[in-house]
N, C-alpha and C positions, 0 to 999 in steps of 0.2 A: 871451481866450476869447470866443467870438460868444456870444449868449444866442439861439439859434435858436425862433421859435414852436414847433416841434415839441418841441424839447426843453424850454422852459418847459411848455406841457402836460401832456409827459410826468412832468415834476417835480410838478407841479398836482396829477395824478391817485395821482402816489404817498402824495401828505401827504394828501388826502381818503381814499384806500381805507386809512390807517394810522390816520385819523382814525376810520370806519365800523369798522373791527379792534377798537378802541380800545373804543367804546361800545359793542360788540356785546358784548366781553369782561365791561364791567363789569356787563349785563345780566345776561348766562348765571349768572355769582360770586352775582349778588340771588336769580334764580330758585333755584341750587342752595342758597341759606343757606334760602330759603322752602322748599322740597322736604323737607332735612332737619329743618325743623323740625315739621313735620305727618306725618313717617315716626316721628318721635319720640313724638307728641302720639297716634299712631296706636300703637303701641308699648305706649304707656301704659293705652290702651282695651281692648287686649284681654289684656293681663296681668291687667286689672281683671275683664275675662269670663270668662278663665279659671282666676283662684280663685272665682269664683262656681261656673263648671262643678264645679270641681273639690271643694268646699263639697257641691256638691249631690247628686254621686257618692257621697258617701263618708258621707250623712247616714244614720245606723241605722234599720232598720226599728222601726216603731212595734211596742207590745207586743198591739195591737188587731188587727192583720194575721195 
């Protein structure tokens, strides 16, 4: 089998754009673990705000009213 430029190249470009696949992947994995974890932290905020709402709904009127 000849090792033609053309077809070396072509081989060149496939391991680079598998390589570029490769780190693009393992970014997007980082970004979604960080996403999820500030939709959680987010989550947590306003479940907090909303037994306060819900506290403050529900607090009886004073006997001076």
């Amino acid at each position: 089998m000849t090792w033609s430029p053309e077809l070396i190249a072509i081989l060149a470009l496939q391991v680079a754009a598998a390589g570029f696949l490769w780190s693009l992947h393992r970014d997007v994995r980082g970004l979604d673990r960080d996403l999820r974890r500030d939709v959680g932290d987010l989550r947590e905020r306003m479940a907090r705000l909303e037994g306060l709402f819900e506290g403050f709904a529900r607090r009886p009127e004073s006997a001076d009213a």
